[in-house]
OpenMM code with the backbone's topology and positions (N, CA, C; nanometers):
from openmm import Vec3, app, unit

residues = "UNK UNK UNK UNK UNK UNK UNK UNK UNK UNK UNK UNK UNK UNK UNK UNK UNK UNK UNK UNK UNK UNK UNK UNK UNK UNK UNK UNK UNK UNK UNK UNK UNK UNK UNK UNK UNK UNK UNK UNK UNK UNK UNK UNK UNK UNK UNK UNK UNK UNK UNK UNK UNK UNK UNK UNK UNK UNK UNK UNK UNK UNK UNK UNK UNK UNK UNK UNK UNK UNK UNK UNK UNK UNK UNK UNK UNK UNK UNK UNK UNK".split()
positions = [
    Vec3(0.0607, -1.3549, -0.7334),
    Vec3(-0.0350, -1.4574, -0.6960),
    Vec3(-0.0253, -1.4808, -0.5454),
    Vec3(-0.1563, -1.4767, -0.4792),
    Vec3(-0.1205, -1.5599, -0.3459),
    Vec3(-0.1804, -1.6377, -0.3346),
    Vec3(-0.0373, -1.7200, -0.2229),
    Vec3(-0.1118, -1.8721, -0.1852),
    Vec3(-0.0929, -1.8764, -0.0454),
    Vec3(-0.1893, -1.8469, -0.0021),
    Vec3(-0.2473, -1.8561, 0.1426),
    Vec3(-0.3974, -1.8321, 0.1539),
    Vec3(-0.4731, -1.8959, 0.1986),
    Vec3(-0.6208, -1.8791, 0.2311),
    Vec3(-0.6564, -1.7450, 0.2951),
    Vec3(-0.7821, -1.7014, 0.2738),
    Vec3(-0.8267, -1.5574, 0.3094),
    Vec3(-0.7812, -1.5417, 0.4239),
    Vec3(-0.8189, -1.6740, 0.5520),
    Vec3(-0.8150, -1.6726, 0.7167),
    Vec3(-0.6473, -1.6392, 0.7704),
    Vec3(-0.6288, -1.6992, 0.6706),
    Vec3(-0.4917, -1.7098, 0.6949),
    Vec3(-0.3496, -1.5501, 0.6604),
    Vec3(-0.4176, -1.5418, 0.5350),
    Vec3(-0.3734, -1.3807, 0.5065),
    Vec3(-0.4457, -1.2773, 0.6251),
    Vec3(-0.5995, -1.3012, 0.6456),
    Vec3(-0.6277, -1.2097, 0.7413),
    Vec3(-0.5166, -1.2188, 0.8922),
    Vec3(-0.5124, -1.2960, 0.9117),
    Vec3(-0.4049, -1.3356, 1.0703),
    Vec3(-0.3117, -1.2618, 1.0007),
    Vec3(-0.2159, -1.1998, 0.9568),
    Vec3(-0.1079, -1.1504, 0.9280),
    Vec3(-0.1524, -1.0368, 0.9125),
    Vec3(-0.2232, -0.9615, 0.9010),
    Vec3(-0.2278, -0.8273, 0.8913),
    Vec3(-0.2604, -0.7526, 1.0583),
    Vec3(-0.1518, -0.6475, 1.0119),
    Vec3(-0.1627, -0.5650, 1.1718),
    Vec3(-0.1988, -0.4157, 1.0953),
    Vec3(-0.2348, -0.3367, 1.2062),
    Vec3(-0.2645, -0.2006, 1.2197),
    Vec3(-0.2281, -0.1622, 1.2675),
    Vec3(-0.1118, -0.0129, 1.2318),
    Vec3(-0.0563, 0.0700, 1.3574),
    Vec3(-0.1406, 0.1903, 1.3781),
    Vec3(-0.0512, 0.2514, 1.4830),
    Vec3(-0.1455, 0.3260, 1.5701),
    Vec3(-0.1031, 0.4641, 1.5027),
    Vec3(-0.1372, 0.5265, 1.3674),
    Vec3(-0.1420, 0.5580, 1.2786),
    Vec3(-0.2638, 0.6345, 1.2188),
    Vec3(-0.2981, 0.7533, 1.1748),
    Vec3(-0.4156, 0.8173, 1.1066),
    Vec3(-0.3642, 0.8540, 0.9670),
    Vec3(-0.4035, 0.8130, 0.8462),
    Vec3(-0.4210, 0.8616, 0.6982),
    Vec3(-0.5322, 0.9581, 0.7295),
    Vec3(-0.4704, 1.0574, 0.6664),
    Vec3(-0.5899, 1.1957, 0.6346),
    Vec3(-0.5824, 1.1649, 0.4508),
    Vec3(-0.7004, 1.1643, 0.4194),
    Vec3(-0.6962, 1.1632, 0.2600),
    Vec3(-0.8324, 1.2645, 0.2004),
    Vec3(-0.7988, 1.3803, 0.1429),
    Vec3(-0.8699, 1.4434, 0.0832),
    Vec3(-0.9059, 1.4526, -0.0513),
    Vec3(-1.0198, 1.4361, -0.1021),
    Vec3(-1.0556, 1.4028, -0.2275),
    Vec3(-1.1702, 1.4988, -0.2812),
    Vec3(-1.1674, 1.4674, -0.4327),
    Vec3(-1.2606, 1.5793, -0.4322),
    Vec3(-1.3384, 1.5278, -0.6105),
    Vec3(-1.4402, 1.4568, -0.6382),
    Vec3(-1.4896, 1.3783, -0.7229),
    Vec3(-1.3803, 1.3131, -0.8028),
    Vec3(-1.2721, 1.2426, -0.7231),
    Vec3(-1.1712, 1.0933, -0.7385),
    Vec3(-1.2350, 0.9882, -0.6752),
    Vec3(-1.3943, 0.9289, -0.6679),
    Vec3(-1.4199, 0.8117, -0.6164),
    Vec3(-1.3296, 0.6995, -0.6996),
    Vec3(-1.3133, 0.6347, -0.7676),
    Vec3(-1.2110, 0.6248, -0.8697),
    Vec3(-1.1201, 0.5707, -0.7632),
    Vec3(-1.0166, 0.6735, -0.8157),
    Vec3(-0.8892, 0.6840, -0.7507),
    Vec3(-0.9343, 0.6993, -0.5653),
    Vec3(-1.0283, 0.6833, -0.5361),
    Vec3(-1.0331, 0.6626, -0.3775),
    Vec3(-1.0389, 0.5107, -0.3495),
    Vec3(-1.1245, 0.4493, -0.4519),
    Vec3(-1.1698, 0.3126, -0.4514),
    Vec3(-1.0052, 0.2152, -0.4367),
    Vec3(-0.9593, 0.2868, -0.5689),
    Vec3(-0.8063, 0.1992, -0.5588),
    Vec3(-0.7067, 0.2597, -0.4379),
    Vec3(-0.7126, 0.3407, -0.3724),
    Vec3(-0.6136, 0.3614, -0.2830),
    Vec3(-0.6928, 0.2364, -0.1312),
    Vec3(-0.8336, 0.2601, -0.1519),
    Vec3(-0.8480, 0.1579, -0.0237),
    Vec3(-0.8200, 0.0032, -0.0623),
    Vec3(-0.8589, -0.0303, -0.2385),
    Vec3(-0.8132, -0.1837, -0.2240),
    Vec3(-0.6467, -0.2199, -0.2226),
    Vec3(-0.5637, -0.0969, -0.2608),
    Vec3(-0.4179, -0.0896, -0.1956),
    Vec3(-0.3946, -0.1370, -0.0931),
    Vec3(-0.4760, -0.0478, -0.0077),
    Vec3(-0.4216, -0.0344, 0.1484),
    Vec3(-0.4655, -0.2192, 0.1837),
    Vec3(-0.5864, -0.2437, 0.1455),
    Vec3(-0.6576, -0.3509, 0.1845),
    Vec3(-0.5951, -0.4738, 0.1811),
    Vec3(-0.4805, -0.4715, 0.0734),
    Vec3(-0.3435, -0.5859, 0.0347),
    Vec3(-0.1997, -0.5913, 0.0806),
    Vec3(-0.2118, -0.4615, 0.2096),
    Vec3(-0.0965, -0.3983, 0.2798),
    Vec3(-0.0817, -0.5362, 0.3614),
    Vec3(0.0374, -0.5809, 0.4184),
    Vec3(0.0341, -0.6404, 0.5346),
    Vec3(0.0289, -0.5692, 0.7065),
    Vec3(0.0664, -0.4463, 0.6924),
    Vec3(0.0155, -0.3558, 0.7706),
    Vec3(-0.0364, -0.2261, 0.6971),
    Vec3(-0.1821, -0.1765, 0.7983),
    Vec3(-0.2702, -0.0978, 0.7810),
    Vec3(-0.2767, 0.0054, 0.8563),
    Vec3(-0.2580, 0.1409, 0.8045),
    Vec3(-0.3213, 0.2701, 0.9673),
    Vec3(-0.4454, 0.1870, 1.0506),
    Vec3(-0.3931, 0.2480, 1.1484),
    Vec3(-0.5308, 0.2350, 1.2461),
    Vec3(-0.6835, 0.2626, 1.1724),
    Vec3(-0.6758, 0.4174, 1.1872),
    Vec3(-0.7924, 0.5256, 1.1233),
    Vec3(-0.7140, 0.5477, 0.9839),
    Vec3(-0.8429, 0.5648, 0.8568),
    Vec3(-0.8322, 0.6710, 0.8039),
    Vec3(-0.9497, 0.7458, 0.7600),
    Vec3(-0.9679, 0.9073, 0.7838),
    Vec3(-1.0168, 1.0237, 0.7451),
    Vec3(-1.0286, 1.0477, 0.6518),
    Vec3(-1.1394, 1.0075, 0.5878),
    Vec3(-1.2166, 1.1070, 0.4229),
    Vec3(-1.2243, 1.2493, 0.4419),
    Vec3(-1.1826, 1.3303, 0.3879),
    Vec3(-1.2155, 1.4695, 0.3882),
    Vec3(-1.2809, 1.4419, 0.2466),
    Vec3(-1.4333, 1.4737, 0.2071),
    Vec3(-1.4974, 1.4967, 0.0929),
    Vec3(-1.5588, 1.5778, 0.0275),
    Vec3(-1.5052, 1.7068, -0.0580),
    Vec3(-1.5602, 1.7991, -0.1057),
    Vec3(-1.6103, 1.7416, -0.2257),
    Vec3(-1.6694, 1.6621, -0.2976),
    Vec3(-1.7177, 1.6452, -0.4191),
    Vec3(-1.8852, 1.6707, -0.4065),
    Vec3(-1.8745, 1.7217, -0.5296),
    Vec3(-2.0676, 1.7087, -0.5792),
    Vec3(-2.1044, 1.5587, -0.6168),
    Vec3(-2.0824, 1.4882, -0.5180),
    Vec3(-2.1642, 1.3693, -0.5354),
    Vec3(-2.1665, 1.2887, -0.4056),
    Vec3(-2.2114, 1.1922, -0.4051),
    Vec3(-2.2096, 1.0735, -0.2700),
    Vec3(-2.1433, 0.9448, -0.2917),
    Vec3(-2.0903, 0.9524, -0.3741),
    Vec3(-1.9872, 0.8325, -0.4528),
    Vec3(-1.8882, 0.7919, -0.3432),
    Vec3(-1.8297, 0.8945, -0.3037),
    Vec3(-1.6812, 0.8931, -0.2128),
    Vec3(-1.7652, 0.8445, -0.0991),
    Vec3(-1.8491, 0.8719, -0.0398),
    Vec3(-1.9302, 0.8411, 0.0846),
    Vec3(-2.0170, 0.6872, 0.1156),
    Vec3(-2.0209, 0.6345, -0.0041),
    Vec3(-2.0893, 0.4930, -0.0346),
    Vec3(-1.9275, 0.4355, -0.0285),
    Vec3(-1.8383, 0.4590, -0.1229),
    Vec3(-1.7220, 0.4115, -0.1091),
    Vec3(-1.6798, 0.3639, 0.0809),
    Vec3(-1.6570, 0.4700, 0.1169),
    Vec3(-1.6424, 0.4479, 0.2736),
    Vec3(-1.7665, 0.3506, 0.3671),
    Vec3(-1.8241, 0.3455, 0.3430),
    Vec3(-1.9167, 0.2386, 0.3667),
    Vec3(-1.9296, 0.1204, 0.3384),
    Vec3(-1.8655, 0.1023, 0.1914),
    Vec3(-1.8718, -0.0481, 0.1780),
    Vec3(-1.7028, -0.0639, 0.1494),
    Vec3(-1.6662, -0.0960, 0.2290),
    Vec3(-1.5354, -0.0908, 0.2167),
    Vec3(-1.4761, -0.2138, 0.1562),
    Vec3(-1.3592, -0.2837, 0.1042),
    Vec3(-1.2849, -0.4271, 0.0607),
    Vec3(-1.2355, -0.5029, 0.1428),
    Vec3(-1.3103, -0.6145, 0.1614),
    Vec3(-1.2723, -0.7211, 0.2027),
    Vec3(-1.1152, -0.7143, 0.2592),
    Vec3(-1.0917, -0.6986, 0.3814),
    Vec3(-0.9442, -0.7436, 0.3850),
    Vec3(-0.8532, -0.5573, 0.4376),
    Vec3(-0.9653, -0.4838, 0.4291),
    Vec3(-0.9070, -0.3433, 0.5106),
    Vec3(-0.9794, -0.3562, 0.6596),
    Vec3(-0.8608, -0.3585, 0.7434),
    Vec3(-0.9048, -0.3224, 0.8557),
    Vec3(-0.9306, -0.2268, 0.9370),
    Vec3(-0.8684, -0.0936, 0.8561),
    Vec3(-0.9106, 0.0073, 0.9093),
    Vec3(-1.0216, 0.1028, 0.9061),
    Vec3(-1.0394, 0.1883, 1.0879),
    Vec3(-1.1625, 0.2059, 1.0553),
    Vec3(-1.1735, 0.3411, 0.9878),
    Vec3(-1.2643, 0.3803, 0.9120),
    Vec3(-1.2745, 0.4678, 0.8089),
    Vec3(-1.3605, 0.5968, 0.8799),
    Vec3(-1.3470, 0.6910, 0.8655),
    Vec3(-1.4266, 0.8109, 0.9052),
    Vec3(-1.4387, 0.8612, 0.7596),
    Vec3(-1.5463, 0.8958, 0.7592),
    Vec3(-1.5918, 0.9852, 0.6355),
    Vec3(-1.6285, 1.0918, 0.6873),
    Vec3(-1.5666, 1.2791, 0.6530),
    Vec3(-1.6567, 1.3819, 0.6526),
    Vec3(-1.6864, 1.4392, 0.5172),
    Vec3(-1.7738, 1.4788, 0.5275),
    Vec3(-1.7950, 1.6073, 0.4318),
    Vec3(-1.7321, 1.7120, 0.4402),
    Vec3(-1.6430, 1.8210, 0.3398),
    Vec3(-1.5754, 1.9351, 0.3769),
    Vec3(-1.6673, 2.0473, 0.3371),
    Vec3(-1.6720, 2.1319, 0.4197),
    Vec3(-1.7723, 2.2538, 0.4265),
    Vec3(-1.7645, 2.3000, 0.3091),
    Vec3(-1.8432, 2.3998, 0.2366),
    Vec3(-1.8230, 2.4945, 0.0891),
    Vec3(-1.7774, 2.6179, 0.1345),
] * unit.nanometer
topology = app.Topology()
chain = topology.addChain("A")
for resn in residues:
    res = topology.addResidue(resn, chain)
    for name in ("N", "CA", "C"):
        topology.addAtom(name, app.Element.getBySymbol(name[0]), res)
């Protein structure tokens, strides 16, 4: 449970100077829960890198609307075929 207000949890979170590379491949799923993970970290990577080979756009909407409370900034690519 937490008890601290959103403003207040947000002030405590830092970002290091740090890149996650995360490659996925139709796990929107399991991509969704690794960002609301990260999003409850008290520290966050700086960047992290989608590498996305899936047949869909799932993983790519994911990175776009990201959870409340991740501060890092997200790059999404597509990985070539």
């Amino acid at each position: 449970m937490n008890n601290c207000s959103d403003q207040l949890c947000l002030a405590k979170i830092e970002t290091m100077p740090i890149t996650a590379v995360i490659a996925t491949r139709n796990r929107s799923d399991a991509l969704a829960n690794v960002f609301k993970s990260l999003s409850r970290q008290s520290t966050q990577p700086q960047d992290i890198v989608v590498v996305d080979a899936s047949d869909d756009d799932q993983s790519a909407s994911l990175c776009s609307h990201l959870p409340e409370g991740l501060l890092s900034h997200v790059e999404y690519q597509r990985a070539n075929d």
